[in-house]
KEPA-99114 format. One record per residue (C-alpha): residue number from 1; chain; x, y, z. Coordinates in nm, 3 decimals. Each point is the difference from the previous one (the first is absolute). Layout:
BEGIN
    nr   kette         x         y         z
   NUM       A         X         Y         Z
...
// end
This chain:
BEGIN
    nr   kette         x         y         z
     1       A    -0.201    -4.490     1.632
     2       A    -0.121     0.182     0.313
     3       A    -0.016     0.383     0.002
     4       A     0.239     0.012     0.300
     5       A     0.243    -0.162    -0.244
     6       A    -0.035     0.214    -0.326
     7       A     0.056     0.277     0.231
     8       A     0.327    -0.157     0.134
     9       A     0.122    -0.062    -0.316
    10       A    -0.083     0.322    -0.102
    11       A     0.237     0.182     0.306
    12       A     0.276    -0.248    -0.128
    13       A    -0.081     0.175    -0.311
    14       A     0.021     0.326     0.054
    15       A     0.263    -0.044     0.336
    16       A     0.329     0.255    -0.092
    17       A    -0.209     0.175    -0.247
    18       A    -0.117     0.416     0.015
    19       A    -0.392    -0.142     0.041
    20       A     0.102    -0.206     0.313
    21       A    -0.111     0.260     0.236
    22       A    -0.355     0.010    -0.151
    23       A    -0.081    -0.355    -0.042
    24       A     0.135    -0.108     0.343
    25       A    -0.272     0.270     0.115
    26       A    -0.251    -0.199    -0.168
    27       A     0.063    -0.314     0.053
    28       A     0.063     0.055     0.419
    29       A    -0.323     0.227    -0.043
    30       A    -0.168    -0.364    -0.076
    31       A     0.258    -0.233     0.241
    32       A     0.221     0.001     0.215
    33       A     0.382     0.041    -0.082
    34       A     0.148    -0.384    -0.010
    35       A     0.329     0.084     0.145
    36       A     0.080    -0.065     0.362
    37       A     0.282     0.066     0.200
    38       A     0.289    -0.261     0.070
    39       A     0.229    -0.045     0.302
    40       A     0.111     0.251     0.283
    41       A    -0.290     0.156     0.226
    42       A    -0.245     0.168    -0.120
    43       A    -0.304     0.179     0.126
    44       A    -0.289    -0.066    -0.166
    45       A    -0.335     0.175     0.031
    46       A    -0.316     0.100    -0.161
    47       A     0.015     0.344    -0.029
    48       A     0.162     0.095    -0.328
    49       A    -0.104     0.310    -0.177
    50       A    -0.238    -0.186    -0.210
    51       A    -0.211    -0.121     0.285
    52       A     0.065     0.354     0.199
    53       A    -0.205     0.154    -0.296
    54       A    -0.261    -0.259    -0.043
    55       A    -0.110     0.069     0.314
    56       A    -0.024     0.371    -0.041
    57       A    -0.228    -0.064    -0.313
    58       A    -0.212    -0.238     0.227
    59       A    -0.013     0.275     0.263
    60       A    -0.134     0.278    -0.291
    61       A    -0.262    -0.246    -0.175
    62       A    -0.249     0.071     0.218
    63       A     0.040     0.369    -0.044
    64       A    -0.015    -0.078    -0.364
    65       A    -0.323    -0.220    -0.019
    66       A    -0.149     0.273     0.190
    67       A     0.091     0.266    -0.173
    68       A    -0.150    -0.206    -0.325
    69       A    -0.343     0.025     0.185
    70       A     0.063     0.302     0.059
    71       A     0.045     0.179    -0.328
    72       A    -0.351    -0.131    -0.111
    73       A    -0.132     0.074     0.327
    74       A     0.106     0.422     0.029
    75       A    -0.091    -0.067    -0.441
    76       A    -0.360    -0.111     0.083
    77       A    -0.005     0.245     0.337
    78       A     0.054     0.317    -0.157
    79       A    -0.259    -0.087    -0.285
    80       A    -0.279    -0.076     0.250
    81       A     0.079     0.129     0.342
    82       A    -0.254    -0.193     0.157
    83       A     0.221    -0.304    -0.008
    84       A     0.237     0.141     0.311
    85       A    -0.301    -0.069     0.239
    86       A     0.059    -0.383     0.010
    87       A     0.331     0.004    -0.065
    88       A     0.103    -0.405     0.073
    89       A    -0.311    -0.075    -0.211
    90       A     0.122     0.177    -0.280
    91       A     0.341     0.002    -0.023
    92       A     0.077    -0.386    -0.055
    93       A    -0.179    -0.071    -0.329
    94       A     0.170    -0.121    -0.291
    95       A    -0.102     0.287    -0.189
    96       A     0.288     0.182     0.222
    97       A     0.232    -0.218    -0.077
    98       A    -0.010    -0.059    -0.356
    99       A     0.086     0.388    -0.034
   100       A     0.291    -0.070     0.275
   101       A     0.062    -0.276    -0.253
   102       A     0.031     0.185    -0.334
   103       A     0.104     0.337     0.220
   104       A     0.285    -0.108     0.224
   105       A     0.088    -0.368    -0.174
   106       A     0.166     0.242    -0.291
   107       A     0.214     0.211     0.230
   108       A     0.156    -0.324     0.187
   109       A     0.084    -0.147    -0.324
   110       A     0.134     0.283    -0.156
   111       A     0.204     0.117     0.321
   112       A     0.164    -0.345     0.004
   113       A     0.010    -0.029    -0.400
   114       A     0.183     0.315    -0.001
   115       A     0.206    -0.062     0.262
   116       A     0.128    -0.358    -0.004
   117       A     0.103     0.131    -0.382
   118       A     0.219     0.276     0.129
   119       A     0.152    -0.292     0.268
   120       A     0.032    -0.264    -0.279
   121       A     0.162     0.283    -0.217
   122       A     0.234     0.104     0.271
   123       A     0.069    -0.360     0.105
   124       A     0.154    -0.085    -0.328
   125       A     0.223     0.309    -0.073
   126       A     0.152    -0.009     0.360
   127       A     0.033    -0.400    -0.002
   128       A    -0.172    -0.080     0.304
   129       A    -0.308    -0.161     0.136
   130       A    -0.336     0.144     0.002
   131       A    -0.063     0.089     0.358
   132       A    -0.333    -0.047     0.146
   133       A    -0.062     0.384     0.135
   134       A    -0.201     0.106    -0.236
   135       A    -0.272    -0.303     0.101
   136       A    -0.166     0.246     0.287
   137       A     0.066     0.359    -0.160
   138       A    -0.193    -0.135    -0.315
   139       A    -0.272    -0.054     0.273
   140       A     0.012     0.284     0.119
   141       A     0.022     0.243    -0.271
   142       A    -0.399    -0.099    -0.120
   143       A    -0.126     0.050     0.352
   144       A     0.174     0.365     0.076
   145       A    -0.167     0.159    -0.342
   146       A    -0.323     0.124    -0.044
   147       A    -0.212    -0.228    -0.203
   148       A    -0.040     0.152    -0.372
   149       A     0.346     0.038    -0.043
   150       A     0.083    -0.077    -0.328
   151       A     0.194    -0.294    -0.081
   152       A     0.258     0.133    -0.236
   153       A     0.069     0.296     0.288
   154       A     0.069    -0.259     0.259
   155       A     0.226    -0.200    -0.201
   156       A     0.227     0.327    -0.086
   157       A     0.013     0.077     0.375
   158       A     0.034    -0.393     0.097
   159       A     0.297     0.001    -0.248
   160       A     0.156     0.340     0.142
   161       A    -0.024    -0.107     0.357
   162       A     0.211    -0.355    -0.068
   163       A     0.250     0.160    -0.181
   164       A     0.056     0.342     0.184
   165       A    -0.141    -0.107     0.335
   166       A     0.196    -0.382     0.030
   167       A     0.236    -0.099    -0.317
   168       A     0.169     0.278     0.016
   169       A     0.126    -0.036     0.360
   170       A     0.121    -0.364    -0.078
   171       A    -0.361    -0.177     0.011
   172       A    -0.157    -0.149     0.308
   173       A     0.129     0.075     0.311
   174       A     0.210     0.282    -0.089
   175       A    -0.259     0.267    -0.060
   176       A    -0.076     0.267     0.243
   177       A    -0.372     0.112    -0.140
   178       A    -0.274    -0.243     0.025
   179       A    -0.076    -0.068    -0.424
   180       A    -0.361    -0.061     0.106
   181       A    -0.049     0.388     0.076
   182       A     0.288     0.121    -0.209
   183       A    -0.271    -0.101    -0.287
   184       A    -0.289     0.152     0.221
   185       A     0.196     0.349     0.019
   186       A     0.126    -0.007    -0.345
   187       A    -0.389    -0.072    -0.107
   188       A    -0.095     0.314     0.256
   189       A     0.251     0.195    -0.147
   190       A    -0.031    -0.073    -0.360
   191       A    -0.371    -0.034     0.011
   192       A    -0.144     0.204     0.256
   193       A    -0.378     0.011    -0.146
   194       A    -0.009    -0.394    -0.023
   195       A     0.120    -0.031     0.383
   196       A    -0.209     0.272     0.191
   197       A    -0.360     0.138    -0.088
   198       A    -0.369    -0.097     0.035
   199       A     0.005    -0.227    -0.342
   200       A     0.261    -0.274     0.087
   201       A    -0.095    -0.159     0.272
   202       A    -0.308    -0.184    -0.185
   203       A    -0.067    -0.203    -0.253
   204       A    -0.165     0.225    -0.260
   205       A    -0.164    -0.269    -0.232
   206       A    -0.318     0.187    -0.074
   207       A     0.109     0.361    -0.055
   208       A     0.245    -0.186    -0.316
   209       A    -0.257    -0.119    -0.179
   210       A    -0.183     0.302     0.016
   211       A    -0.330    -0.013     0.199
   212       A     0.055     0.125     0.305
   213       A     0.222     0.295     0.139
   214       A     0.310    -0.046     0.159
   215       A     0.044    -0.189     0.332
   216       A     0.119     0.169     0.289
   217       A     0.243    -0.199     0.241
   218       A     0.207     0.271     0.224
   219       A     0.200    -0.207     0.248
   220       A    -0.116     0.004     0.360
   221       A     0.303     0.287     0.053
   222       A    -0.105     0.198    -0.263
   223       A    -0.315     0.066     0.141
   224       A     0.175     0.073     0.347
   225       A     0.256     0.226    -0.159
   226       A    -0.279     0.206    -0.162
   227       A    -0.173    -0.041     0.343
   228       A    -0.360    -0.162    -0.136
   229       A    -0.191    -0.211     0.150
   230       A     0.149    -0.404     0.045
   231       A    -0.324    -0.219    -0.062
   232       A     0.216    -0.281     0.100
   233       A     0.011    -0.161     0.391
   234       A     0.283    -0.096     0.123
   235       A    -0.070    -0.354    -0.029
   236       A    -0.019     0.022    -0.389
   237       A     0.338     0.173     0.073
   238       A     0.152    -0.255     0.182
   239       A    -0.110    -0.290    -0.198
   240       A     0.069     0.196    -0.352
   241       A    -0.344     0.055    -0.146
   242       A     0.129     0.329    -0.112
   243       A     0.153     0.152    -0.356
   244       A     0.363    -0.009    -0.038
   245       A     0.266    -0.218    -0.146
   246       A    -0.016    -0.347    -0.070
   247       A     0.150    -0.156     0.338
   248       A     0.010     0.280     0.217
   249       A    -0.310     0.063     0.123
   250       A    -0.091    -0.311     0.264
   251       A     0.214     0.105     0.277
   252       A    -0.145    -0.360     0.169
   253       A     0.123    -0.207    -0.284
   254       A     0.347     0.206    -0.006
   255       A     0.050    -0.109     0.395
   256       A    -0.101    -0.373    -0.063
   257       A     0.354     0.016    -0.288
   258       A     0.193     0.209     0.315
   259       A    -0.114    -0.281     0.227
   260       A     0.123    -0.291    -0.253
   261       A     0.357     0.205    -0.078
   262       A     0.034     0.044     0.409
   263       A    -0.077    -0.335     0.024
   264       A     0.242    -0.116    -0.233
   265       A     0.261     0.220     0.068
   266       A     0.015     0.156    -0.322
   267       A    -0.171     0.352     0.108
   268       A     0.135     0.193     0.305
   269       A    -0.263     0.100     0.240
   270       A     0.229     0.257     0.129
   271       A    -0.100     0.190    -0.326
   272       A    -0.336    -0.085    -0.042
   273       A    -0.055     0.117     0.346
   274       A     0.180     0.333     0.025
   275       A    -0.093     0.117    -0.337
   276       A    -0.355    -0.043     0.149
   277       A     0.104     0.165     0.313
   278       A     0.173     0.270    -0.239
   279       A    -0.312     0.078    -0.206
   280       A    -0.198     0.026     0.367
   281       A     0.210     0.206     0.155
   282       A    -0.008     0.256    -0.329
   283       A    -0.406    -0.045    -0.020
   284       A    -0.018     0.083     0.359
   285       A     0.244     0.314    -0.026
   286       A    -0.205     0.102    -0.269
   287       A    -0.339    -0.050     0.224
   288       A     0.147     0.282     0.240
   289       A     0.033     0.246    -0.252
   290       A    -0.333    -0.047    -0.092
   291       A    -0.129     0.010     0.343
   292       A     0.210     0.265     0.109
   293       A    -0.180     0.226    -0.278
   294       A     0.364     0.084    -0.189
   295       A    -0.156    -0.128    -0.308
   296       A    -0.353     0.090    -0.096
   297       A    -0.272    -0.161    -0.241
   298       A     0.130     0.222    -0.289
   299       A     0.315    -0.159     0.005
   300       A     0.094    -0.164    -0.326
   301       A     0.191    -0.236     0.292
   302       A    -0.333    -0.031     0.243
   303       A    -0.180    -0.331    -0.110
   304       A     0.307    -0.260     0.008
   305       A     0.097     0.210     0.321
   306       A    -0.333    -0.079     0.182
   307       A     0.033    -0.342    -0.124
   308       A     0.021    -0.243     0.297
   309       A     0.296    -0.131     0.045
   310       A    -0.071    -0.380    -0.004
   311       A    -0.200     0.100    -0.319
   312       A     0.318     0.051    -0.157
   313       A     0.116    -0.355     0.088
   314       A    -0.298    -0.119    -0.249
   315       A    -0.005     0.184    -0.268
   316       A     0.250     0.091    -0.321
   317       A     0.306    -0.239    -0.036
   318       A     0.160     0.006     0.370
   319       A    -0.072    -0.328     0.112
   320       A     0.080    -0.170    -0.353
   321       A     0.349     0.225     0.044
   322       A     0.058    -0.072     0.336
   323       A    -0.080    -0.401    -0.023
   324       A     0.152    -0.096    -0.342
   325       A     0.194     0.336    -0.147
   326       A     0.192     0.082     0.314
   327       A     0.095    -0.302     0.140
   328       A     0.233    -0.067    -0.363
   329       A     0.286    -0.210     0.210
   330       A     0.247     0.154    -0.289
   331       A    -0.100     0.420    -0.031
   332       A    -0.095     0.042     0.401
   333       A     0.200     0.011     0.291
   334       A     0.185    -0.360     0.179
   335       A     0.061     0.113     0.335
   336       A    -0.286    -0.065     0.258
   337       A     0.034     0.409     0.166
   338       A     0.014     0.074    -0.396
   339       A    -0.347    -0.174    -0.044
   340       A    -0.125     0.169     0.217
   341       A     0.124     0.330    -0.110
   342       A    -0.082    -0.066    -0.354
   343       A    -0.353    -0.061     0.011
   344       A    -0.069     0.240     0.234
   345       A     0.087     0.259    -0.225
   346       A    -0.146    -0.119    -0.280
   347       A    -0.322    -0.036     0.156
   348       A    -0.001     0.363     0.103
   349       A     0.125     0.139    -0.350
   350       A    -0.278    -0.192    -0.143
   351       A    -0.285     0.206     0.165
   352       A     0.224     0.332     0.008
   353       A    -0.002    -0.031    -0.372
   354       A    -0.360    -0.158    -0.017
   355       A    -0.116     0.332     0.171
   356       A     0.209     0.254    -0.184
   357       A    -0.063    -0.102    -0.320
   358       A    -0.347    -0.013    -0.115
   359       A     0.062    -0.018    -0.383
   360       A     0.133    -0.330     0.134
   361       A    -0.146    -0.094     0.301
   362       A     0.243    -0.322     0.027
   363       A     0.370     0.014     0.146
   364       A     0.084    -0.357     0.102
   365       A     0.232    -0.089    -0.320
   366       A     0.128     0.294    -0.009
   367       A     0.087    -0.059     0.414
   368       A     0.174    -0.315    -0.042
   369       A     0.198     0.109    -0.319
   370       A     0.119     0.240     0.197
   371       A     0.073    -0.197     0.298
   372       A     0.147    -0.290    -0.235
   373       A     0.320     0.267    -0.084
   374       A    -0.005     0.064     0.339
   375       A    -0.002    -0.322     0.154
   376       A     0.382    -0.078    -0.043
   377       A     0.098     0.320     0.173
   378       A    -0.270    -0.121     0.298
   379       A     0.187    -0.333     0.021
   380       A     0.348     0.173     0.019
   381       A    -0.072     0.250     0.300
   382       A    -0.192    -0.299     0.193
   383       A     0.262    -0.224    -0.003
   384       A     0.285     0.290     0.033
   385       A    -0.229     0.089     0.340
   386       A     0.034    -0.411     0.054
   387       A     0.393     0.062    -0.029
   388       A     0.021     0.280     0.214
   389       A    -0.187    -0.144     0.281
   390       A     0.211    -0.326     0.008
   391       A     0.387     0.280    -0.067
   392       A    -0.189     0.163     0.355
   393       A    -0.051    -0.356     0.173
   394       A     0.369    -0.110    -0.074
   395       A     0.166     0.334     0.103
   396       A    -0.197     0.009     0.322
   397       A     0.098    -0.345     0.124
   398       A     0.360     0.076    -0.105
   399       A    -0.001     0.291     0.199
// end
């Protein structure tokens, strides 16, 4: 007897029964459901949820393969600086990615382990199927932490955010936070020496087995909060051959996953774009300060001030926010005008709070949090504005 049949008669088995929920999740995570619709009209298409995520995941992988490289690459870098003068020569060797391999490999497993429990769990008390959300925030929860966070740390916050940032609101669809940074703020929050610092941003293989000293790995806006010198160009910016966490630091691998969601339909470029024009317009307001003299060079506020503005579009989390956080089609605005409005402001609370806050020098999940409470309330005015227009048309033709 085939596989495809034991499994059949298994979901006869267990059809009407509490575990129902769980095994139908398994067995359609291997095929396809067998039922099909029957008379009437009905429209059929291919993009069901299931598919919807799938392609999100395809859009992240390549951040995630990079960011594999990576963590050997900034492990090996900051052990022998040498090694950042021939950067594509050095950076994709396998002895990069076998610490990306027994470095990041863990946190995806555990983030979905962890997760898809709490969904199983929940599936079977409330009687319902499991729903396939979770699919792209277990994604995205390894590639928004820094990379020695311990395991047993992210599956406490991975099994907080589920519960407090989705189940509780009636599971997916109905929540109003993204879970993928309600887990990233309650591991800021909880954890604040894991998340921010020179020691967590690199692998730190050799100082644990005691023979050398401790390695340091201060994020690119750490060293431009505390106004030192940025040894990096802006190419190793742009491409991501910089510290930080797992998937956010290639802004050019972030916009080849906005181009696929665009392209697809899934992402709204309305977002993507004015979060970018957001974060600009913030950057460049900033830049005038600077220039006008109202901040000087013993500012506390001075070195992410004098950053240029485009600089901010490549480093930190921003793009990863703005491409695959902010665009959430469930926690951001629905309205085109509200699109726009949306990611506009997140994009300039990001670098407001990047630049006032240089214990943290970060602000983009903290932006579209915000901006996810506030996108209903966005939505509302825009289309009452939308009703009051057309109310204006109709009375002046009566008239």
């Amino acid at each position: 007897m085939s596989l495809k049949q034991n499994l059949h008669n298994l979901k006869e088995k267990y059809k009407g029964t509490k575990m129902a929920p769980a095994f139908n999740a398994i067995h359609t995570f291997l095929y396809l459901p067998n039922e099909v619709t029957h008379g009437g009209t009905h429209i059929k298409a291919a993009d069901d949820l299931k598919r919807t995520m799938n392609i999100v995941i395809m859009a992240l992988v390549p951040c995630l393969l990079f960011g594999m490289f990576n963590a050997g690459y900034q492990h090996y870098a900051a052990i022998d600086g040498s090694l950042r003068a021939n950067v594509l020569a050095n950076f994709f060797t396998f002895d990069n990615f076998w610490i990306g391999i027994i470095k990041v490999l863990p946190l995806v497993i555990v983030s979905y382990g962890a997760g898809l429990i709490v969904e199983f769990i929940f599936a079977v008390i409330k009687g319902h199927e499991v729903e396939e959300g979770y699919l792209v925030t277990g994604m995205l929860v390894p590639l928004i932490v820094p990379i020695d966070t311990p395991l047993w740390m992210l599956a406490v916050a991975v099994i907080f955010g589920v519960v407090i940032g989705k189940e509780v609101f009636g599971g997916t669809g109905m929540n109003i936070l993204n879970p993928a940074l309600t887990i990233r703020a309650f591991l800021f929050f909880a954890y604040p020496t894991w998340m921010s610092g020179d020691k967590v941003w690199v692998y730190d293989a050799v100082n644990r087995t005691g023979t050398a000293d401790a390695i340091s790995g201060e994020t690119i806006l750490g060293s431009y909060a505390q106004n030192q010198e940025v040894i990096y160009s802006n190419w190793d910016k742009f491409a991501g051959f910089i510290p930080g966490s797992v998937g956010e630091t290639s802004t050019l691998l972030i916009l080849l996953g906005a181009a696929i969601l665009v392209f697809t339909k899934i992402g709204s470029w309305r977002i993507i774009l004015s979060t970018f024009i957001g974060a600009a317009v913030m950057g460049m307001i900033f830049n005038q300060i600077v220039a006008a003299e109202i901040i000087t060079e013993s500012s506390k506020f001075y070195g992410l001030m004098n950053t240029v503005w485009y600089e901010h579009l490549m480093i930190g989390g921003l793009a990863f926010g703005a491409v695959f956080m902010a665009t959430d089609p469930v926690t951001g605005s629905q309205t085109n005008k509200g699109k726009w409005i949306y990611g506009f402001l997140i994009g300039f609370i990001s670098i407001m709070i990047r630049v006032f806050n240089p214990a943290y020098p970060e602000g983009v999940f903290l932006a579209i949090l915000l901006m996810n409470v506030f996108a209903p309330t966005i939505d509302h005015y825009v289309v009452q504005g939308n009703i009051k227009k057309r109310l204006n048309r109709t009375n002046v033709k009566t008239a």
